[in-house]
N, C-alpha and C positions, 0 to 999 in steps of 0.2 A: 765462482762456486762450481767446480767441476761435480762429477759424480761419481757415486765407486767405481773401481778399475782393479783389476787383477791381470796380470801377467808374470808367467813363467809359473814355477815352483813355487807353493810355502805349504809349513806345517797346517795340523788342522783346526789350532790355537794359536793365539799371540804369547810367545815369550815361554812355550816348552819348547824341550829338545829338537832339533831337526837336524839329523845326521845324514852326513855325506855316505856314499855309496862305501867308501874305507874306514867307515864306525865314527872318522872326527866329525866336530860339531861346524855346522854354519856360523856363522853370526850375524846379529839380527843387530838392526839401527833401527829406533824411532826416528824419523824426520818430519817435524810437527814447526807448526807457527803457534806463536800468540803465546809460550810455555808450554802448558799442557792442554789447551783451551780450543787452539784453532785447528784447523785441516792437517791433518798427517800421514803419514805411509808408512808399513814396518816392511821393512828392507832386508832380503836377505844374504850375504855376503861371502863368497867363498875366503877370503883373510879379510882377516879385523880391519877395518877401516880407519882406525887411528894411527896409525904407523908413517909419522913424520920424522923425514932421515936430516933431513935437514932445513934451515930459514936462512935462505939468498940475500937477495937486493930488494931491497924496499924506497920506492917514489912515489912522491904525490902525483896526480890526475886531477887534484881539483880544479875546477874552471876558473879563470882571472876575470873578474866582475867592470864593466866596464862604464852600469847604470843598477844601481844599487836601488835607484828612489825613483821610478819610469812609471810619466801618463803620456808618454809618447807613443802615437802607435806606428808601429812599421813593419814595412814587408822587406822580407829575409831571401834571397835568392838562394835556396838550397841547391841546385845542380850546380851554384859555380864551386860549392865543396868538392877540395880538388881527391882525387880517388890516392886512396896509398893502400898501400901489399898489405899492413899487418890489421887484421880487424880491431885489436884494441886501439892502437895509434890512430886509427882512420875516423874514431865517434870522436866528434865534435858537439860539445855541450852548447848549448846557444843560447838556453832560457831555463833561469835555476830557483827554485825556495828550498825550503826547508822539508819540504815532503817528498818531489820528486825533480828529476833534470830530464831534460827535453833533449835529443840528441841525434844531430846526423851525420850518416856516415857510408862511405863509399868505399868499402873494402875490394880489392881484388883478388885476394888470396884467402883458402883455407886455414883453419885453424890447426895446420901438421905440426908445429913445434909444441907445442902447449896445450892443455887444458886449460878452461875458466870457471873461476866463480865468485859470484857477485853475491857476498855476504850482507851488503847493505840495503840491498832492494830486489821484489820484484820487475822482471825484463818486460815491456809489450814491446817485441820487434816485429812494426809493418815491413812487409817486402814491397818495397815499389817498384824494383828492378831485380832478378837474378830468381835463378831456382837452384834444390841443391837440398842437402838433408841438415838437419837439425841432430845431432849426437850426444845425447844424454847416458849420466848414470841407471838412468828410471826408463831409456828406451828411445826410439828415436823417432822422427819426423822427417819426411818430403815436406818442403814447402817450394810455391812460387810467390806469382806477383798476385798481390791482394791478400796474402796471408796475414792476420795477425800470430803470431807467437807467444805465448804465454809461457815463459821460464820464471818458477817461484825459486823465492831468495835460497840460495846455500845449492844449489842443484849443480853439477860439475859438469859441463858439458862442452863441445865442440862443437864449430859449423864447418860443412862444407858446401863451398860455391862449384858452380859446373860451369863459370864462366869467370873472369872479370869483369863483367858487366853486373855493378851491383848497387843499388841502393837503396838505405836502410833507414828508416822513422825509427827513433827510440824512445819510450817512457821510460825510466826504472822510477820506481816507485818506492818510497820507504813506509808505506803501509801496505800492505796485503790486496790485490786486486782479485775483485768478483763479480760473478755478475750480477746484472742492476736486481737489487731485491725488492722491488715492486713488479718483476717479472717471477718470483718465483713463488709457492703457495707454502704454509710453515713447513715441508719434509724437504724444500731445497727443490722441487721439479719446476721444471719453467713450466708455466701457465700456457693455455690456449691462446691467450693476446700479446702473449713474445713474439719480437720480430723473429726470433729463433730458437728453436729449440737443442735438449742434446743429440739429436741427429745430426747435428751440423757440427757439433765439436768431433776434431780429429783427437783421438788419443794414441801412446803410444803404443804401437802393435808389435815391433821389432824389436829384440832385446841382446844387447852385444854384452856378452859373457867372457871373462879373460880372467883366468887364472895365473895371472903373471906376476913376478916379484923383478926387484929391478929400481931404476930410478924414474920417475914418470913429474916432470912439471907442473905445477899449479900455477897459474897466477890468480890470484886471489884481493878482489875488490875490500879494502875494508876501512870504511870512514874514510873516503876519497883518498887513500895508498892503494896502489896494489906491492900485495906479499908475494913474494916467489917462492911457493915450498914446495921442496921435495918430498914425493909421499915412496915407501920401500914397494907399496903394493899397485897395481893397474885400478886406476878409479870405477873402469866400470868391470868390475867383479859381479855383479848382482844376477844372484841365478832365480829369484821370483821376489814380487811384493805386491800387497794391496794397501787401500786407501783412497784418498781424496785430494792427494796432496801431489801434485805429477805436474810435468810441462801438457801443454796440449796446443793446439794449432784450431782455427774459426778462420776459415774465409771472410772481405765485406761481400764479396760476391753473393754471401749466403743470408745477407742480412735483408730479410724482407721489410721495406720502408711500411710505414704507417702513417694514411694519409686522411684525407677530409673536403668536406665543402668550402671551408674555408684552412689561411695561413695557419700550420703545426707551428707548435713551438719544440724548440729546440730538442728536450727533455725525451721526443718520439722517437730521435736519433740515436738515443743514448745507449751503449754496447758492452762496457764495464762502468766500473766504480770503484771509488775507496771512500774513506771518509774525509780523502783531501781534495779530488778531483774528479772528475765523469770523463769519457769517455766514449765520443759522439760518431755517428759513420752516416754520413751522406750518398748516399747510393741512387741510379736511374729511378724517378719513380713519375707517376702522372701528377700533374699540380692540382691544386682545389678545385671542385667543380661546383660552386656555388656563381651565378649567373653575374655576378658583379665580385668575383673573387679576384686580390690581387695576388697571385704566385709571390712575388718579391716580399723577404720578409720586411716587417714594419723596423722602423726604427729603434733600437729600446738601450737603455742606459745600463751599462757594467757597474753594479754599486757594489757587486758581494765577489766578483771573480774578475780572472785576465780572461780572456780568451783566445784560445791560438786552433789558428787552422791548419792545416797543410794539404796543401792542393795536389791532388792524384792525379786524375784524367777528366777528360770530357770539355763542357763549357758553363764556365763557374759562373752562372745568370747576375748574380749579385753585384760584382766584382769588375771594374776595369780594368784591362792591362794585368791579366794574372794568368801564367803560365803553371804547367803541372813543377812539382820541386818547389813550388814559392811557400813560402808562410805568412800569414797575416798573424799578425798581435796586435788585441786592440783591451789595453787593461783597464782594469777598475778605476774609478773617476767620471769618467768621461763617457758617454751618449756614443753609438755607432750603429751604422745601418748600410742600404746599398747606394753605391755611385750613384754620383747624378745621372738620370737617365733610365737607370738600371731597372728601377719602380715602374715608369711607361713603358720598356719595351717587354714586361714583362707579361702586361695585361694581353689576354689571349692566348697566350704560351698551354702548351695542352700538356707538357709533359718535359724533364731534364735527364739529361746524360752525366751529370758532374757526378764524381765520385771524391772526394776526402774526407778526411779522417778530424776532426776537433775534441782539443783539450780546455778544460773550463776547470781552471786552482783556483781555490777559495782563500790560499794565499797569495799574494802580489808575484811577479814571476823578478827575478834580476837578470839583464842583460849582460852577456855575457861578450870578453872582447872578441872569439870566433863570431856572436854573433854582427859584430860590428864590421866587420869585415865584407860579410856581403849583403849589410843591411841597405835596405830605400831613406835614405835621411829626410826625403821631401813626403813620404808615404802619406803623413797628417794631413797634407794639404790636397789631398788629391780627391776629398770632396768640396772643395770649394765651387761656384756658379762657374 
């Protein structure tokens, strides 16, 4: 749930005249979720933004399910995802329902040939490696490492990398992503007891304006195809808009932890939502300071969600044998907690360095066969005595 935003030009109503410096008219796009109901922006457009010259090639992208029915849990070695040039080819889906796909990806090259957009979902793309700007219709973003990215569905945009050194944590989401709404009071402001506020959201500040006709590439996400259409006009035409409804950029850097005398659960972490999954961020903080407190959290049983983590930096207290790039998934069914050991070395610990990122679906996730490929098959077993 971002906040209002205004950049560039607009009239001094919605939906009268706004004419160009030559007497023609603008053109104005609602770009709204939910119909008419959820967050939108009115958009103002130097050429009509419907102007499809042509429909290319069309392929699937769906991911090939490799565990459809999973109470296995396992750790996913994300860095041995091998990096390729084109940023769509390079997301690898690994963990998929019906809500949203989980996806990594190690892109080396910008997005110069093409635009993109992802009709079927909202994007959170973590930056775990690589800086470089973010290229939207609605404006643009710097990001680095730590960056979450927030690209809402239908939004046309480019990335560009200032390196090949890149990699990328994906959600998309096919509900609507916001933030947590026990953090905000009924007009939408975060609260005093948010780990963050909107001082910490980046919005877009830069606005790239092009008046150009011509043939301009889409590739276009839709129901796990992408469409290739050519549009006559440059997508980012847009010389002002306001609303609610924009990409924006949140550091976890920014996300002050929320601590106690005793073990937080999970919930304190929490950074977005939808109404299929949350979305958690584990950040440096001091541990409980109650005089017999254990740091390590308690054991406790996944009856209602999967849980997936994905490990950033630092030193993951919980966890054996877990490098940054790993993913744990530990789904519903089945009881999980930390390594043996993990509980005793924890007592006295004054304070953590770990940093990731955790996903918690209230649907079952499916394993996908990328993710088999660099899966732990003995993962289960690695709390045994």
């Amino acid at each position: 749930m971002p906040f209002y935003h205004k950049l560039g030009s607009i009239p001094l109503k919605r939906h009268i005249q706004f004419r160009k410096p030559d007497g023609s008219l603008y053109y104005e796009q609602l770009f709204g979720t939910i119909g008419f109901d959820g967050m939108s922006t009115n958009s103002y457009h130097e050429q009509r933004p419907t102007q499809v010259k042509e429909i290319k090639n069309q392929y699937s992208v769906a991911p090939k399910i490799a565990k459809a029915n999973n109470i296995k849990s396992y750790r996913l070695r994300g860095f041995q995802v091998k990096p390729e040039s084109d940023f769509l080819e390079s997301r690898k889906t690994v963990l998929i329902n019906s809500d949203c796909a989980i996806i990594l990806a190690a892109p080396k090259q910008s997005t110069n040939d093409y635009f993109y957009k992802n009709t079927d979902a909202d994007e959170l793309i973590f930056v775990h490696k690589g800086t470089g700007k973010l290229r939207t219709m609605l404006g643009n973003l710097d990001f680095k490492y730590g960056d979450y990215l927030l690209i809402p569905r239908g939004i046309i945009y480019k990335i560009d990398f200032d390196t090949e050194d890149n990699r990328l944590f994906i959600v998309e989401s096919r509900r609507p992503i916001y933030t947590p709404k026990r953090y905000r009071n009924w007009f939408g402001q975060l609260l005093e007891h948010s780990p963050f506020c909107e001082r910490d959201i980046r919005r877009p500040e830069e606005l790239e304006t092009y008046n150009e006709s011509g043939e301009f590439l889409i590739k276009v996400k839709k129901q796990d195809d992408i469409i290739e259409m050519v549009y006559a006009s440059h997508p980012f035409d847009v010389i002002g808009y306001d609303g609610f409804n924009y990409p924006y950029a949140f550091s976890i850097h920014d996300f002050e932890p929320i601590t106690g005398r005793i073990h937080q659960p999970p919930p304190v972490h929490q950074t977005f939502e939808t109404d299929a999954f949350v979305v958690c961020s584990f950040v440096p903080r001091l541990y409980d300071y109650h005089p017999q407190s254990i740091p390590a959290p308690y054991n406790h049983s996944n009856i209602d969600s999967d849980e997936v983590l994905y490990y950033v930096d630092g030193d993951f207290m919980s966890r054996n044998d877990i490098d940054a790039g790993h993913i744990s998934l530990h789904p519903a069914g089945i009881p999980h907690g930390p390594h043996p050991g993990a509980t005793e070395r924890s007592v006295g610990k004054v304070k953590t360095d770990e940093l990731a990122v955790m996903v918690d679906t209230f649907k079952p996730l499916m394993v996908t066969e990328e993710a088999m490929k660099i899966a732990d098959e003995d993962y289960h077993k690695s709390w045994l005595e």
